[in-house]
N, C-alpha and C positions, 0 to 999 in steps of 0.2 A: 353501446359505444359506436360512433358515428364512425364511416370509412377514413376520413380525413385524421380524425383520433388515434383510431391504429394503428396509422402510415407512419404519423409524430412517436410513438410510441416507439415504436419498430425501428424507424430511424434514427432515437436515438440511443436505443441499445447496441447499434449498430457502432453509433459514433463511442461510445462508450466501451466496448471489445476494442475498437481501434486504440482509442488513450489508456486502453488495461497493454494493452501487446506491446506499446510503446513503453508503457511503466515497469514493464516486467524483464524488458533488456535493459533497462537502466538496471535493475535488480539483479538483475544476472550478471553482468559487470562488476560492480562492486562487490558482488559475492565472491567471482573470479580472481579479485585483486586479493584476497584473503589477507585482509588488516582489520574484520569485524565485521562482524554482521549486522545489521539494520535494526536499529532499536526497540522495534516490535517485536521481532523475534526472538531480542537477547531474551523477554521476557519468557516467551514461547521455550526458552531453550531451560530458564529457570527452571521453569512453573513443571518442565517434562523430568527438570532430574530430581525437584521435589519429590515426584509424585512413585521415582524409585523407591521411596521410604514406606510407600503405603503397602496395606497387605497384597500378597500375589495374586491374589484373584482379580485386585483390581488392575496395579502397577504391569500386571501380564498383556494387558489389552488394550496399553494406553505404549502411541508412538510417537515421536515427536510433530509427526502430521496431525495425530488426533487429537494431540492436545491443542493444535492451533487450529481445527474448526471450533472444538469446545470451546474455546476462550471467544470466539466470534459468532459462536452463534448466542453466549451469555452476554455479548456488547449488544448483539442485537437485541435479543431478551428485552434486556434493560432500557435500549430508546424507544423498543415499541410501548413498555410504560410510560415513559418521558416525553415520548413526543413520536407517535408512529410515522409522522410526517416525513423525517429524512430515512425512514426505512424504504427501499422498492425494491424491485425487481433485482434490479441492477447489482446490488448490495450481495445479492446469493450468487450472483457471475462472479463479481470480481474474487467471493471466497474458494467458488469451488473451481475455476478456470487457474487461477496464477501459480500456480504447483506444475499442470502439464506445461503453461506456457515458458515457464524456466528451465524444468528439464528439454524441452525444444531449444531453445537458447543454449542450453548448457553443451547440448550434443553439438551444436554447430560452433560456437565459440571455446568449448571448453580445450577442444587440443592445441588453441594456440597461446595458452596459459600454462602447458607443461614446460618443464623445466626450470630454470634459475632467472626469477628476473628482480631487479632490482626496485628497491623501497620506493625509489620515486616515481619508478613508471606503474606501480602497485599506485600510489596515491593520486597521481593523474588519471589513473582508470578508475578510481575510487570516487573522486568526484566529478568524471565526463558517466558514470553511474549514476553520481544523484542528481547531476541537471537532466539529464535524459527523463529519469523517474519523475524530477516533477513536472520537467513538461507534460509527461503523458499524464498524469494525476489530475493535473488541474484541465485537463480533456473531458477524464473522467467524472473529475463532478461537475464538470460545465454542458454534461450532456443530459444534466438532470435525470440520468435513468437510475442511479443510484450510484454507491462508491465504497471503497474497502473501508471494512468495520472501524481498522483505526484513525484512516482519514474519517468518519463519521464521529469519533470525539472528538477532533478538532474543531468540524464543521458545528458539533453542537454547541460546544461551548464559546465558538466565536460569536455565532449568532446570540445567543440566551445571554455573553456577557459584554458584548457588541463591543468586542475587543478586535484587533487586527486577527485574520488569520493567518497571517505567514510567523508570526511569532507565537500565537498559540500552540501552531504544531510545532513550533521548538521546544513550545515547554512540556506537551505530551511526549513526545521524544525522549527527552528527559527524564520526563517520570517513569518511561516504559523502560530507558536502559537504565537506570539506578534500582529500579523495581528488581528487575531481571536480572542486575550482577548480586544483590543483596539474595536473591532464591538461588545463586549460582551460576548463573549464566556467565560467558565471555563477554569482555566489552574491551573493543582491540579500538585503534588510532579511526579505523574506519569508522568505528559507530558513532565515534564522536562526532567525525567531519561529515556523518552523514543527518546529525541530529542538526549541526547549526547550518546545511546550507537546502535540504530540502523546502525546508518552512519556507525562507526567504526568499527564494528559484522561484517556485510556489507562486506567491505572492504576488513577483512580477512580473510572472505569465497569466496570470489569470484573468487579467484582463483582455489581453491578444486573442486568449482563446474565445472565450466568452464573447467576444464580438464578432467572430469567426463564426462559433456555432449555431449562436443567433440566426447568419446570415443567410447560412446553409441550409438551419433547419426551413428559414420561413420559403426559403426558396424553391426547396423538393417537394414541401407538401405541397406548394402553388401546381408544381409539374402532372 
């Protein structure tokens, strides 16, 4: 691998931790607003109280975090048969980084969410949440170094069925939180409002960024 490759490489794992940290106070917010959790998760939250029913040996050693690498690292499983190509690097940061990066969020925001507050300021931080998230998302996979597992179905299936991606990941969203209330899980006001405006946020930033990172990138490896 040539020295100029590395630098590209490294740079944009680099830009890519930056649009995961941006994605992950969007995440943290909307979590804070507590009207619903985020549609991948609902599923995460099923698929964990499922797995209550199983025998103790197993159900003893499975937490609501363990089940949501397991579930990410079988999405990965499954594209590295499909197409290893949108698997990288980058793809195992955003699984095993966004957990500490929210509890860091959570410790600095979370005390000014105690108390009484009302439904609508809950729904304005609910969706000043999911525009924040997708800006930082679409960061994330414009830095080409990889992206979370479940922006990686959206990505696959945009591309393979050369459909829009900002309405594909509406209808993964979808899937994930009907999946997920059908195994159990919560599905509050929030997950809704965060299934139709992710995609679409998404969509109309991905441009901005994508020209941005371009710019960036071709300009530091010159340096």
């Amino acid at each position: 691998m040539g020295k100029s490759k590395a630098k590209e490489i490294l740079l944009r794992v680099v830009i890519l931790l930056f649009g995961l940290t941006i994605a992950h106070l969007g995440v943290t917010l909307f979590l804070l607003a507590d009207i619903g959790s985020d549609p991948f998760n609902v599923l995460i939250q099923g698929l964990f109280r499922q797995s209550n029913k199983l025998p103790a040996v197993i159900s003893g050693i499975l937490t609501h975090g363990r089940v949501h690498i397991v579930i990410c690292l079988l999405i990965i499983v499954v594209l590295l048969i499909v197409d290893r190509t949108y698997v990288r690097i980058g793809t195992i940061l955003c699984m095993i980084c966004g957990g500490p990066i929210i509890d860091f969020f959570n410790m600095i925001l979370g005390p000014l969410f105690e108390g009484e507050i009302s439904l609508l300021i809950k729904i304005i931080v609910n969706i000043l949440g999911c525009v924040i998230l997708a800006f930082g998302m679409t960061i994330v996979i414009k830095s080409e170094a990889g992206t979370g597992p479940n922006d990686l179905v959206a990505i696959v299936i945009s591309d393979k069925l050369k459909f829009k991606f900002s309405w594909v990941r509406v209808v993964v969203d979808l899937f994930f939180a009907l999946s997920g209330f059908i195994l159990g899980g919560t599905v509050g006001l929030g997950t809704i409002i965060c299934a139709f405006v992710v995609g679409p946020v998404a969509g109309a930033f991905m441009p901005f960024n994508e020209k941005r990172i371009k710019a960036l990138v071709a300009r530091l490896i010159k340096t």
